[in-house]
N, C-alpha and C positions, 0 to 999 in steps of 0.2 A: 862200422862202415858197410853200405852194401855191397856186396860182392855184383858180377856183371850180371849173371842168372837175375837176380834180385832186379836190375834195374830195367830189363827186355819185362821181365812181368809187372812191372811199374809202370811202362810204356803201355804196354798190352793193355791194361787195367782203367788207364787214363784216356785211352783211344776207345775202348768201351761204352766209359761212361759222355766223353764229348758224341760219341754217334749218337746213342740211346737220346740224347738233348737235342739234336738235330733231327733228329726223323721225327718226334715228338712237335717240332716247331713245325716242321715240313705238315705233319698233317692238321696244323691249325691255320697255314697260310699256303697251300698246295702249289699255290703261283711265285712261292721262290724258291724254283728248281736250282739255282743253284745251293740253297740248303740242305737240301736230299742229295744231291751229285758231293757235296764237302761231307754228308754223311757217308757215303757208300764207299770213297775213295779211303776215310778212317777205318771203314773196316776190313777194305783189302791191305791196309797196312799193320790193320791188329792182327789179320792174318798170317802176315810175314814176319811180325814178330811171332808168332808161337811158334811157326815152323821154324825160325832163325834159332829159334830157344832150343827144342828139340833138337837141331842141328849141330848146336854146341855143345847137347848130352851124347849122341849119336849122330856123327860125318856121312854122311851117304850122299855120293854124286848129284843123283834125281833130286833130291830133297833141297840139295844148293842150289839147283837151277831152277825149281818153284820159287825157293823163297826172294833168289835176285829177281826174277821175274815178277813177283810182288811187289815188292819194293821199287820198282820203277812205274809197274801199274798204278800202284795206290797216289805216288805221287803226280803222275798224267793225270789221275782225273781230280785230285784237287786243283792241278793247274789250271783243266777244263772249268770248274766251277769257279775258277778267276774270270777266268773268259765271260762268263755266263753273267757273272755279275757286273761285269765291264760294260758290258755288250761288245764283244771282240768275237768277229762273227765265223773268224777261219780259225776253226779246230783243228782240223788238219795239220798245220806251221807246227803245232807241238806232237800231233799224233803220229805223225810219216816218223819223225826222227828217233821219236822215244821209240816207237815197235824196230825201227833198224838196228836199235842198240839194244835190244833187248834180243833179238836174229843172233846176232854177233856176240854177245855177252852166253848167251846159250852155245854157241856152235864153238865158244875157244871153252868152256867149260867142261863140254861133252867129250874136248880132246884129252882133259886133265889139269888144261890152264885155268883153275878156278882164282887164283891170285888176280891173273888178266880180267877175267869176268866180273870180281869185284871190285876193279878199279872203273871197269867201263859204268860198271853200276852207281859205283860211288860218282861218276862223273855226269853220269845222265840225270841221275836225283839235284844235282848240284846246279844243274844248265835250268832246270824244270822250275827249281823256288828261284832263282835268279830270276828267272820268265818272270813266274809269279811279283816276286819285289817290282822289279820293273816296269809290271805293268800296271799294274796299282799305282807308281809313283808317276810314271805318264800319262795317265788314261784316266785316273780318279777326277772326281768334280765335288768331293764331298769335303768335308772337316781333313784339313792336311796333315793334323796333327796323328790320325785315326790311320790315316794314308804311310805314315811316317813311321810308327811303330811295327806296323803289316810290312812294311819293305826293310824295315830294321831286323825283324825275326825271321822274315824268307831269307834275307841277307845272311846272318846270322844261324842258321840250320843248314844255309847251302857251304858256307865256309868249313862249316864241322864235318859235313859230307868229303868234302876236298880235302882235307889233310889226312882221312880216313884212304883215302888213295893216295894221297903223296906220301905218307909213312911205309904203306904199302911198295909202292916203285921205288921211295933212296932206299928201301930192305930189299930189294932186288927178291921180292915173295912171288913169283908169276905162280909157283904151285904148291897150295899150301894140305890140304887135304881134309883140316879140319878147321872151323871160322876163326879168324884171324882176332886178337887178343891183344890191343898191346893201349899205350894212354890214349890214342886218339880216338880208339875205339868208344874206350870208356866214358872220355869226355862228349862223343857224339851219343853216346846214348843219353847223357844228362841233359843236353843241349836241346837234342831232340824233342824229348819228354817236355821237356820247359814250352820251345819254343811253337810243339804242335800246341799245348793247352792254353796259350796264348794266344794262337792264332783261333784254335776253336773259341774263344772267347770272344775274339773281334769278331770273328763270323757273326754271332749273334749280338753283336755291336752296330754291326753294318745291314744286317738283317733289319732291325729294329728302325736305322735311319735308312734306308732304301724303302722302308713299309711308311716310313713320316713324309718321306720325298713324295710318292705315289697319294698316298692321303688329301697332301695340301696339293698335286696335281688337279685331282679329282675334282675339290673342290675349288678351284680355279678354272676347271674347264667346263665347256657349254656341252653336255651330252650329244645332241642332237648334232650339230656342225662342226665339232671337234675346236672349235675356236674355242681362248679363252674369254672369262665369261668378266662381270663387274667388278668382281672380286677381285681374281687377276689384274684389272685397271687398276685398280687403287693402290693394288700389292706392288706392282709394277711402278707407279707413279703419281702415288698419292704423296709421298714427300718429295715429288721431285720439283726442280722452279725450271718454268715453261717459258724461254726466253724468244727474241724475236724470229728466230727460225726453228721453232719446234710449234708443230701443229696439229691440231688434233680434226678429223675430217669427221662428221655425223651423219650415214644414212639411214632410211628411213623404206621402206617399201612402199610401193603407190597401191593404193587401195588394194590393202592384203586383207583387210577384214574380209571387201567382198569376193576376193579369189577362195578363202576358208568358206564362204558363207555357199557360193558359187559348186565350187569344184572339190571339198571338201578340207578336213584337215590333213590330210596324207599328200595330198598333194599341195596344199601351203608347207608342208615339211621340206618336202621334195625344191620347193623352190628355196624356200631359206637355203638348204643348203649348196643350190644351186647359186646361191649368193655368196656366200661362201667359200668355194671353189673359187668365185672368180675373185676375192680378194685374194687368196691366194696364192693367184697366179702371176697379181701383180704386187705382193708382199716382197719385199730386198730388206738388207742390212741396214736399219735405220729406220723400220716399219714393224706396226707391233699390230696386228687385227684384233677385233674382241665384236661381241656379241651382247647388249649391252641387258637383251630382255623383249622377246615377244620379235617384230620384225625391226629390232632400232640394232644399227649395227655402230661403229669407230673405228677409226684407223687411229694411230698415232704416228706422229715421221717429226724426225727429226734431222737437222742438216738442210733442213726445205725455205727454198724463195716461195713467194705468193703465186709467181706462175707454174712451178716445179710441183706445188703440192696443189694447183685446180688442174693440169695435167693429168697428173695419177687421178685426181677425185673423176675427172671427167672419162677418163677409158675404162674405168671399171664402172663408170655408169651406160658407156656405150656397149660395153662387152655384155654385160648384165643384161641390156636391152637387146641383144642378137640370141641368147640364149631359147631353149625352147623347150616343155615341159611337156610330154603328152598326155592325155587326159580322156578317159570316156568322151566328154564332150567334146577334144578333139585338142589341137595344138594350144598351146596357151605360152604369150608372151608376157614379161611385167617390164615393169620402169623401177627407179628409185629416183627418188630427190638424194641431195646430198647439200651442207652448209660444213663449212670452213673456218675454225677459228683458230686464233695465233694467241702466243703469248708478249708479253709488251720488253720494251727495255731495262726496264726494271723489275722485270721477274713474273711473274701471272703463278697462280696455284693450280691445280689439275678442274678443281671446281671450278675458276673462272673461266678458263681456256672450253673445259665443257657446256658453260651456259652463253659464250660468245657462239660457239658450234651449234648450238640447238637452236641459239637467237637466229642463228643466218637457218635453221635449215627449216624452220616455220615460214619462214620467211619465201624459201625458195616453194614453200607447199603451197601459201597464196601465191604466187608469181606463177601457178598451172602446175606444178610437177612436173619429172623429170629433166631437171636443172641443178646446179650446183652453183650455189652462191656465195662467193667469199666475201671475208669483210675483215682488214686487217690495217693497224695504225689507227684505230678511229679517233677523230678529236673529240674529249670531252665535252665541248661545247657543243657539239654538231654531231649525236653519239650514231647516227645511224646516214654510214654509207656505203652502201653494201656496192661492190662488182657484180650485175649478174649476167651470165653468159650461163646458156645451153646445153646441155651435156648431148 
């Protein structure tokens, strides 16, 4: 069986080799800092294991108050690398408290109460993986089962921490002199050892699906205007059934050939995305924008009457038209057409609802431009009755 010596250089050894696999990832994917931040935090904790180690061959005051003081650092900044991978944007919430307790864990140590100091310690490491669980279990949007084990193992090493101080207080231990020794220990070091290389494992679990999230991002969204792009449509609502109040809006820019051909292409960029902008700004819960290819844009809204969705079609075509773009050759204004298609009572497919929308929005292009023309309910026998009103 290993003795305790045995299992801190088992820790040591396994915290090692998870960093050296981390920083290793980090410089193949540099933009996920929090894979470099969960490496560096491992090694301030492999550092606190060798000095814990030494500590329990040779007691020396200074040397207990490093390695507490490690041992709360290394675990702050893997908490920080929770954060980071959350997007949890206030560091600080974990950083003010752990440095207070690590102030006080130092200053009752220095008196001689090193018992007290590593309880404060054992309790601050305890509050930090709890953080950790917790916030993974509130804040995650990924695979819950991935979410579940990560909060079961922070859970799980914060527990082992805690009774490593509860053993500590019913012993009434406030001053021991040399590192405290007894089953809770022991089992928090196995706990530990288990529970970090587990967790470094998810890391690069979660690493892997945060780089596939970002992937199919990319590839869903329009470079240029930050909308997403066709793909996204389809991803979004290619199986979905388009019923009487779910509508999809088609615009179109009015003569952007000749604004490119005119004023150049930097400045037909300049307006796409000025188009853009102003969906927007009139985008709410129940509105999905997209960019469909070249100047052809979509809305999608759902929840929408025939007047509710030529409303929104129609103020983002007047906003659009007060917009203004300057240019060498001086101010430059555009228009957009815009067509309206709905899906029916008995279900419509994303395909149909989009060629009813393009039907109306040709339509609104011979009728002069900048117009928005809806056409919803048509009777089959009488397939073309469009509403047109003026945008």
């Amino acid at each position: 069986m290993l003795d305790f010596s045995s299992l801190l250089l088992a820790a040591a050894l396994s915290g090692v080799c998870l960093s050296v696999t981390m920083f290793a990832i980090w410089a193949t994917a540099p933009r996920a800092r929090f894979v470099l931040t969960v490496a560096c935090g491992i090694l301030v904790l492999v550092a606190h294991v060798i000095l814990f180690w030494h500590y329990t061959r040779e007691p020396d005051p200074l040397l207990c108050q490093v390695a507490l003081a490690l041992l709360s650092l290394g675990f702050l900044i893997i908490c920080i690398s929770a954060m980071q991978y959350l997007g949890v944007p206030d560091h600080g919430r974990a950083i003010a408290p752990t440095f207070a307790a690590m102030a006080i864990c130092a200053a009752v140590t220095f008196m001689g109460l090193d018992g007290i100091g590593f309880v404060i310690t054992y309790a601050t490491v305890a509050a930090l993986l709890s953080t950790i669980g917790a916030m993974f279990w509130i804040n995650g949007s990924h695979d819950r089962r991935i979410l579940l084990v990560v909060s079961f193992l922070s859970g799980t090493c914060a527990l082992s921490f805690a009774l490593c101080g509860v053993v500590l207080m019913t012993k009434g231990q406030w001053t021991l002199g040399v590192a405290p020794d007894n089953w809770a220990e022991r089992l928090n070091s196995v706990v530990a050892v288990a529970c970090m290389t587990g967790l470094g494992a998810l890391t690069l679990s979660l690493h892997h699906l945060q780089a596939q999230i970002e992937l199919k991002a990319e590839t869903m969204t329009d470079p240029l205007t930050g909308l997403m792009n066709r793909r996204g449509l389809t991803s979004l609502y290619g199986e979905r059934t388009f019923g009487p109040f779910m509508a999809i809006v088609m615009f179109d820019l009015d003569h952007f050939k000749r604004t490119n051909d005119i004023y150049g292409h930097p400045v037909g960029d300049q307006v796409l995305r000025r188009f853009a902008a102003v969906i927007r700004k009139y985008a709410r819960t129940g509105v999905d924008a997209f960019r469909l290819g070249g100047e052809e844009f979509a809305i999608v809204m759902s929840r929408m009457t025939e007047e509710r969705a030529y409303d929104l079609a129609s103020k983002i075509g007047v906003a659009f038209g007060t917009e203004i773009v300057p240019t060498p050759l001086g101010p430059l204004r555009s228009t957009v057409s815009g067509g309206i298609g709905f899906g029916e009572a008995d279900g419509s497919t994303l395909d149909e609802v989009l060629a009813r929308a393009d039907s109306m929005l040709y339509a609104a292009k011979r009728a002069g431009r900048n117009c928005v023309i809806s056409c919803k309910g048509m009777d089959k026998a009488d397939p073309v009755k469009p509403a047109l009103r003026s945008a």
